[in-house]
C-alpha positions in Angstrom: 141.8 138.7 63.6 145.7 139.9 64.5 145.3 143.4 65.7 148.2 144.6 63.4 146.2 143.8 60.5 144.8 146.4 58.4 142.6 146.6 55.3 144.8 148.3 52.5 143.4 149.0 48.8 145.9 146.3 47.6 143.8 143.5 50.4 140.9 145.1 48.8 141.6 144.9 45.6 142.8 141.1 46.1 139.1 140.3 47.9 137.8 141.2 44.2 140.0 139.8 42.1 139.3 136.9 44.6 135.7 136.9 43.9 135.6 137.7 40.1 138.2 138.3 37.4 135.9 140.9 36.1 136.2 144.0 38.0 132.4 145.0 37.8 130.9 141.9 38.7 133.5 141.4 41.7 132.2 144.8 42.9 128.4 143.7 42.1 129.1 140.4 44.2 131.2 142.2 47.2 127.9 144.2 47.7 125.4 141.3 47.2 127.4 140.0 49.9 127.8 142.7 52.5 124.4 143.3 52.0 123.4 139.6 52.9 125.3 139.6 55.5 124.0 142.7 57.2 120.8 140.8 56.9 121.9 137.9 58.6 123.4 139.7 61.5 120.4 141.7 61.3 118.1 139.0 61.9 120.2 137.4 64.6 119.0 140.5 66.4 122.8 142.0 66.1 122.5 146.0 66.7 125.7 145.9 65.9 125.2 144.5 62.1 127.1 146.4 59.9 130.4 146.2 61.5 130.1 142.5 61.9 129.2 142.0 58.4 132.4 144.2 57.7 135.0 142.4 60.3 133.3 139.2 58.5 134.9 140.7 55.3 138.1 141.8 56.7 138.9 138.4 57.6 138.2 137.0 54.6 140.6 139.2 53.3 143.5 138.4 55.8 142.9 134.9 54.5 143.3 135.1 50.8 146.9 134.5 51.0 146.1 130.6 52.4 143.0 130.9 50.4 144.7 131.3 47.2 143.4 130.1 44.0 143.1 126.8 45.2 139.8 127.5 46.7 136.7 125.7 45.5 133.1 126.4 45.7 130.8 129.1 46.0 132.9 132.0 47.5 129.9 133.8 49.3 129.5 131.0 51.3 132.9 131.0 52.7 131.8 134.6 54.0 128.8 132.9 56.0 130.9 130.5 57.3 133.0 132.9 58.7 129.9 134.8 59.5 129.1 131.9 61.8 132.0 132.0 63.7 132.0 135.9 63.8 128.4 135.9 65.2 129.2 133.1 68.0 131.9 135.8 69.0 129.5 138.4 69.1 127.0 136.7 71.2 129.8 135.6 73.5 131.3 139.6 74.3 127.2 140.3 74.6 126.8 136.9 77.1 125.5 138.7 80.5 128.7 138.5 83.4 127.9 135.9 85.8 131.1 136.4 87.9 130.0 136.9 91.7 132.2 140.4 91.4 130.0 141.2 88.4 128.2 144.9 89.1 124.5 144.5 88.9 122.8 145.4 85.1 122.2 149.0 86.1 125.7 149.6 87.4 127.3 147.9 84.8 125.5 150.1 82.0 126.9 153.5 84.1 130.4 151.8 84.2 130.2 151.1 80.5 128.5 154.9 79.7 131.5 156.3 82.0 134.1 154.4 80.0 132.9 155.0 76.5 132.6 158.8 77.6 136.6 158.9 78.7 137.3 156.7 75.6 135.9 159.6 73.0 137.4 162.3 75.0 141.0 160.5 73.7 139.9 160.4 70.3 141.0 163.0 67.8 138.8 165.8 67.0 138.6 164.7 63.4 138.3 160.5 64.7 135.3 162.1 67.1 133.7 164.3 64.3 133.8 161.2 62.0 132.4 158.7 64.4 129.6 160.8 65.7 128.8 161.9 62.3 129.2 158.3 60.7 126.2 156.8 63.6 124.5 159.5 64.0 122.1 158.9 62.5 119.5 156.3 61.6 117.0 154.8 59.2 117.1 156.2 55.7 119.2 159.1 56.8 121.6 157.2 57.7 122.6 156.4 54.1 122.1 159.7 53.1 124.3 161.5 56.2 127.6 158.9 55.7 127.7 160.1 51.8 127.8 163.6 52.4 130.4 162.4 55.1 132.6 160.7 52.1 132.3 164.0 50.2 133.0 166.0 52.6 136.1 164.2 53.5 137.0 163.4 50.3 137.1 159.7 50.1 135.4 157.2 49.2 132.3 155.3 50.7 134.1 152.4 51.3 137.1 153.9 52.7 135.0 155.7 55.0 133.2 152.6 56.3 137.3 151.1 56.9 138.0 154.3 58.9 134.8 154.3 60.9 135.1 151.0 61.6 139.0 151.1 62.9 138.2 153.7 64.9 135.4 151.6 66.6 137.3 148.9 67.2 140.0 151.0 68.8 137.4 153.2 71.2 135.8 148.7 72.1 139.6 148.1 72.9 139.6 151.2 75.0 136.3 150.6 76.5 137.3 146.7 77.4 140.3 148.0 79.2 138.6 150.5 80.9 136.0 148.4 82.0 138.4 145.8 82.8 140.7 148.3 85.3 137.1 149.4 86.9 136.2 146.2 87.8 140.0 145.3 89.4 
């Protein structure tokens, strides 16, 4: 996905119109398929599921302009297919280094611990408070802790899952390049 790209209410509001004329059942589909796709990215043994299933969504989104309405067929399973593709990403950042100047496992988990630790400490204060808050924790109270986050910030669920998840991807940019200028 271009890295100037960014998921605006109107791309939102196209992904439903995209997937139903009728505004409540677009919504009831757009969670039936987040929720499958967390599954999926769940049971590939993906720790990072969630944000998958939502860059999975996002670029569905960037693609409704050459979508269009000329698309045919079931719609959710365009978002599995790009799922597919999502995942064989994944699994290809995760892939163990097998460079010779590759750190040993144990080294390479203090570098990355080092580097996520300078990448937070550029965050914002209110970026830092909203990322620690929004994975903090896990389990039921997971669900529980990101609504009173939305509340408390004023906005809604899904916005907050966008903004948690662009800050993510900028402290993995940060963390790449880091990790990248340790190694030389």
């Amino acid at each position: 996905m271009h890295k100037d790209w960014f998921l605006s209410q109107e791309a939102f509001d196209g992904l439903l119109n995209w997937l139903d004329t009728d505004r409540e059942q677009a919504a009831m589909k757009y969670e039936d398929i987040r929720k499958r796709l967390i599954k999926i990215f769940t049971g590939r043994a993906c720790v990072e599921a969630e944000d998958l299933a939502d860059e999975t969504i996002n670029r569905v989104i960037s693609k409704l302009d050459e979508l269009g309405t000329e698309f045919e067929g079931d719609r959710g399973r365009y978002f599995f297919g790009v799922a597919n593709k999502v995942y064989l990403e994944y699994k290809r950042r995760k892939s163990p280094q097998s460079s010779p100047s590759s750190p040993p496992d144990s080294n390479l988990i203090e570098l990355e611990f080092r580097c996520m630790e300078r990448c937070i400490e550029t965050l914002s204060k209110e970026n830092r408070y909203l990322l620690l808050q929004y994975y903090g924790a896990e389990g039921g109270a997971k669900v529980e802790q990101r609504k009173r986050l939305a509340e408390e910030l004023g906005i809604a669920p899904n916005a907050l899952r966008i903004r948690a998840y662009r800050i993510r991807v900028g402290l993995q940019d940060c963390m790449a390049k880091c990790i990248q200028n340790e190694l030389g």
